[in-house]
C-alpha positions in Angstrom: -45.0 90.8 13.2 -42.3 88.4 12.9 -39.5 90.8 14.0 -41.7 91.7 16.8 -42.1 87.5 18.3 -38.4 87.6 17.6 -37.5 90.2 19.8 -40.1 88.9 22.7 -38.7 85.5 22.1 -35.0 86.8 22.4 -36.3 88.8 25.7 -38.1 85.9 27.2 -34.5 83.7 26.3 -32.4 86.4 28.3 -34.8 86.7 31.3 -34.8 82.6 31.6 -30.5 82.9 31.2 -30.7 85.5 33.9 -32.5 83.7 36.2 -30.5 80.2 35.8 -27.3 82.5 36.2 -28.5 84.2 39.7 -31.1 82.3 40.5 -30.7 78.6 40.0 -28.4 77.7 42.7 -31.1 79.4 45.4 -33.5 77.6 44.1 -32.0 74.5 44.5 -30.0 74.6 48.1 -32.7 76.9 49.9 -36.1 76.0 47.7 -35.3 72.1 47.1 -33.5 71.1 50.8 -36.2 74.0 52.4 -38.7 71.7 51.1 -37.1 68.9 52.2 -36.8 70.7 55.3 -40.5 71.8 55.8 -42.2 68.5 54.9 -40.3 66.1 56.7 -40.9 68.4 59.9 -44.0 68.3 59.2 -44.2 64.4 59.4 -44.5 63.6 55.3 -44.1 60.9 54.1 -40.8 60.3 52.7 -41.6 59.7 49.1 -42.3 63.5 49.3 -38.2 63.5 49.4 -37.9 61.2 46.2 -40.2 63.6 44.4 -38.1 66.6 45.6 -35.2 64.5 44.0 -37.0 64.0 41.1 -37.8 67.8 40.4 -34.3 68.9 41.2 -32.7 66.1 38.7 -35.5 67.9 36.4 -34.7 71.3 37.3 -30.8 71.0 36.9 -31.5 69.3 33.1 -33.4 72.2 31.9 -30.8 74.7 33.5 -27.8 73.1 31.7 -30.0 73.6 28.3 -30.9 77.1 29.5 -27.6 78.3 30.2 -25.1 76.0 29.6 -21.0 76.2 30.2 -19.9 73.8 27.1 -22.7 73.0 24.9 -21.3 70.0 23.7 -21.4 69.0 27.6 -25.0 68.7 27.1 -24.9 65.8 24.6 -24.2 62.2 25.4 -21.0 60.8 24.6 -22.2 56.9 24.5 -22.2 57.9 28.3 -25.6 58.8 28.9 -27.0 54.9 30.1 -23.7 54.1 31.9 -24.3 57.7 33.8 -28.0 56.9 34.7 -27.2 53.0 35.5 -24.5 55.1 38.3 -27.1 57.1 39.7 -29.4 54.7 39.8 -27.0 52.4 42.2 -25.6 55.2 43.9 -28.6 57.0 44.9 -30.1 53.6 46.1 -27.5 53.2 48.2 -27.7 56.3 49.9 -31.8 55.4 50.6 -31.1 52.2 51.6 -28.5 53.6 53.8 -31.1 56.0 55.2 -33.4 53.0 55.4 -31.2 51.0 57.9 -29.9 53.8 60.3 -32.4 53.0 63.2 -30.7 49.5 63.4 -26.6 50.8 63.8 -28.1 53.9 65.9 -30.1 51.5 68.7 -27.0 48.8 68.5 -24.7 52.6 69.5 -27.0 53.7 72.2 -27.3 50.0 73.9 -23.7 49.4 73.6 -22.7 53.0 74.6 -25.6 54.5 76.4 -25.5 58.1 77.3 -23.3 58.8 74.4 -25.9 60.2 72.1 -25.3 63.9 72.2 -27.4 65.0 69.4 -28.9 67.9 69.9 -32.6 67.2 69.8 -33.8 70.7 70.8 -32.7 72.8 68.3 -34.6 74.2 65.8 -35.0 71.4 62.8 -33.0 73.3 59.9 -30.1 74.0 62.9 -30.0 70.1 63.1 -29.8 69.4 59.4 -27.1 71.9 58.8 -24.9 70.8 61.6 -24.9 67.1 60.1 -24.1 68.5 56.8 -20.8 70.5 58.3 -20.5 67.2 60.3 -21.0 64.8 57.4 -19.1 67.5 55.0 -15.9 66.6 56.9 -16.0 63.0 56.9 -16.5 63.2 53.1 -13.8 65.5 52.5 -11.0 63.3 54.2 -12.1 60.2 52.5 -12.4 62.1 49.1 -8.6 63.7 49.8 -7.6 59.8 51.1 -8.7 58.7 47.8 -6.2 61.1 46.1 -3.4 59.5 48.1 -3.7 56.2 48.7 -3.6 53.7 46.1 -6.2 50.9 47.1 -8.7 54.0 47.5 -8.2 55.4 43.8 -8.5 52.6 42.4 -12.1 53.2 43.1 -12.2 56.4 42.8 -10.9 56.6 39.7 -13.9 55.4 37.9 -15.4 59.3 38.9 -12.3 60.7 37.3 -12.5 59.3 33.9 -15.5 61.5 33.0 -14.8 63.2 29.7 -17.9 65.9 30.0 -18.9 68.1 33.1 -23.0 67.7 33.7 -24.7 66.9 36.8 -25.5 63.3 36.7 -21.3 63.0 37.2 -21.7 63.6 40.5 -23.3 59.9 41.3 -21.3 58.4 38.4 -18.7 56.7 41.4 -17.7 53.0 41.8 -20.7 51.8 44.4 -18.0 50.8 46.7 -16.1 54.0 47.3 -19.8 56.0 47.3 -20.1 53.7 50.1 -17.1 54.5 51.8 -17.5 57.9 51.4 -20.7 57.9 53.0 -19.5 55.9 55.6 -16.9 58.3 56.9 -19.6 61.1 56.4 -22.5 59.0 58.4 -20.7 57.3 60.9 -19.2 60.1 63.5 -23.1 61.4 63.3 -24.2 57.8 64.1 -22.3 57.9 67.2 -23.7 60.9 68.5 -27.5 59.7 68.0 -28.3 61.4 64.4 -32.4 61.3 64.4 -33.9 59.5 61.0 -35.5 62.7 60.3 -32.6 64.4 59.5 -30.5 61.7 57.5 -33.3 61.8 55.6 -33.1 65.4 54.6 -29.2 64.8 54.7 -29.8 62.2 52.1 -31.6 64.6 49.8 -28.7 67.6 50.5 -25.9 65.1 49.3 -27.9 64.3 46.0 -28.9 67.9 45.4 -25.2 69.0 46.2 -24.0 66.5 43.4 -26.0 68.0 41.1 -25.3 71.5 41.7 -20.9 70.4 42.0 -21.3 69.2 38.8 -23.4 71.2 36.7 -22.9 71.9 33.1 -25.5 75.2 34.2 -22.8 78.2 33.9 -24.5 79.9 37.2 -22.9 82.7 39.3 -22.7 82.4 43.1 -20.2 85.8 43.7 -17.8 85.6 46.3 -19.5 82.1 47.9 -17.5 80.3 45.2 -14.9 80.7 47.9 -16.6 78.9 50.5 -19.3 76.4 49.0 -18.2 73.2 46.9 -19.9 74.2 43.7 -19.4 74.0 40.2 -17.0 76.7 39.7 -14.6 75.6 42.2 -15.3 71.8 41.2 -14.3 71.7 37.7 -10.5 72.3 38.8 -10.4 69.0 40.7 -11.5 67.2 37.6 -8.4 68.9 35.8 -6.9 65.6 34.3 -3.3 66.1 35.6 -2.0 65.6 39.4 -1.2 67.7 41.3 -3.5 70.5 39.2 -6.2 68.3 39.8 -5.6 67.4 43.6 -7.7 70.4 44.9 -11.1 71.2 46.0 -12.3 68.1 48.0 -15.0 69.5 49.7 -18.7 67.8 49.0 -20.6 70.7 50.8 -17.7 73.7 51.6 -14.7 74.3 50.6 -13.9 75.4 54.4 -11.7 71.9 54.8 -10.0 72.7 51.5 -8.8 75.9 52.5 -7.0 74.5 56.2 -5.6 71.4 54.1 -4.4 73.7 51.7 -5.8 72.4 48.6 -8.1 75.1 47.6 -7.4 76.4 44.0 -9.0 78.4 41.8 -7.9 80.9 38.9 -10.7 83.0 37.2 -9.0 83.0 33.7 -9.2 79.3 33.5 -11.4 78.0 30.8 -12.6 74.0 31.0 -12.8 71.6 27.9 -13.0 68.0 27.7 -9.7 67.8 26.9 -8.6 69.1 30.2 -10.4 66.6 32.5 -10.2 63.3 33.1 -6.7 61.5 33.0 -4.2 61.9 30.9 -1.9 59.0 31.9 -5.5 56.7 31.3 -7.2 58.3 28.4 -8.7 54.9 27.6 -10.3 54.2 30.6 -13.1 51.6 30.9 -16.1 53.6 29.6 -18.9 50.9 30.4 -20.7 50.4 33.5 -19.8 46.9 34.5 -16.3 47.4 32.9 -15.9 50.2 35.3 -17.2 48.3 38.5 -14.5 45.5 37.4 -11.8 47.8 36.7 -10.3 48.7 40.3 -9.7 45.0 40.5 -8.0 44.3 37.1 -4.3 44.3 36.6 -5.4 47.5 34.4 -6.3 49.3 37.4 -3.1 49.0 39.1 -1.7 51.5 41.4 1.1 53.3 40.3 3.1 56.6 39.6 3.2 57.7 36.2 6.0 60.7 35.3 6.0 63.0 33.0 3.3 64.1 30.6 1.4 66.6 32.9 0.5 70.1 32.4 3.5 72.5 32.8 5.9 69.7 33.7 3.0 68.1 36.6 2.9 64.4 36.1 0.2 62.9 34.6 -2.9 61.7 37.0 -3.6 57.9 36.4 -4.4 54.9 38.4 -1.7 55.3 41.0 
């Protein structure tokens, strides 16, 4: 009897594995943002969308456990409150954000009337997935910006001194440069009359997108890992050297990536924690108000650091 639960547990383990590999990712970018989608078409209330951000923070736990990359990925590292405290902020920043748009979009269209373009016939998903190509770009220069100019990565560094590779990294930024990404995503849809309805539902899509980018779940998306900004193209930008690491910028697509010429990706690579991160700052600031102080510390400096990278690249740090 015993050999025989073993063997229905050990089929029951494979099926769930199988369906996190294919299935996961569906789930989450057509089931989760199709909810989104549906409901606030329908006229819902909103909180429907923080309970849709609720069950995909749930869902993307459980597939990590399920199926996960690195094991050890799935066990805090003292990290665990500083990560929550970051998504916390960051998450509340992108609500808030949603909260205030009718104010900056009815200052646009009294200052520049008849500028609004949006496109308020289309069909509802048409209009979400236009501002997410829209919003996709905006995020995507800022995020390659912040790899270039020094002032920028001082922020962003606080993202890139993650040791592990789980979802909650995705919102684990410095408030400030979550902001200014945001900003440069928002703000060219903002000037073309973007409808609260669908910032909403864009709001959800950027959280949901983190989640997936960053997963520790070792899901298979075929040949789309050329196109969408997922996990398995992700993990080389967190690479802990520059140069190596300065690739795959995209938030949403990899489509900007590949005209900028920083898409990467080699299929014999295999991630640890000793590959991401930075080398030339191993001993980064690991709590969460030492890491909103750090960009403006003497510590946090700007500046190039040679030598010490992977096959001769220098080593990323504050630069």
């Amino acid at each position: 009897m015993s050999f025989v639960h073993s063997s229905v547990d050990s089929a029951v383990r494979a099926a769930a594995r199988t369906v996190v590999r294919y299935g996961y990712v569906p789930l989450m970018l057509v089931g989760v943002n199709g909810a989104a989608i549906a409901l606030t078409a329908a006229g819902a209330s909103k909180l429907w969308l923080l309970g849709l951000l609720a069950a995909a923070i749930v869902l993307s736990f459980a597939a990590e456990r399920i199926l996960p990359y690195d094991s050890a990925w799935n066990s805090s590292q003292a990290d665990a409150g500083r990560d929550a405290a970051h998504g916390v902020v960051n998450e509340s920043l992108i609500l808030a954000g949603v909260a205030v748009i009718p104010l900056p979009a009815s200052a646009l269209s009294t200052a520049l009337p008849g500028a609004a373009v949006w496109p308020h016939t289309w069909p509802f998903p048409a209009q979400v997935l236009l501002a997410v190509l829209i919003a996709d770009l905006g995020i995507t220069l800022t995020h390659h910006a912040s790899h270039k100019i020094g002032a920028l990565w001082r922020l962003h560094a606080v993202h890139h001194s993650v040791k592990r590779f789980y979802g909650l990294n995705g919102l684990m930024k410095h408030p400030l440069h979550q902001s200014l990404e945001m900003t440069a995503g928002v703000a060219p849809l903002l000037l073309i009359g973007l409808p609260v309805q669908v910032a909403s539902v864009l709001a959800l899509a950027v959280a949901v997108q983190l989640l997936l980018q960053h997963s520790n779940a070792d899901y298979r998306i075929g040949t789309l890992k050329y196109v969408l900004a997922l996990n398995e193209g992700h993990r080389f930008h967190h690479l802990k050297w520059a140069g190596i690491g300065d690739v795959n910028f995209g938030l949403f697509t990899l489509v900007w990536d590949h005209l900028l010429g920083t898409f990467s990706y080699d299929p014999t690579r295999r991630f640890t924690s000793e590959q991401i991160g930075m080398a030339a700052k191993p001993d980064y600031p690991t709590g969460y108000l030492a890491q909103l102080a750090e960009p403006f510390r003497a510590s946090g400096a700007c500046h190039a650091e040679p030598g010490g990278g992977e096959d001769g690249v220098p080593s990323r740090s504050p630069r």
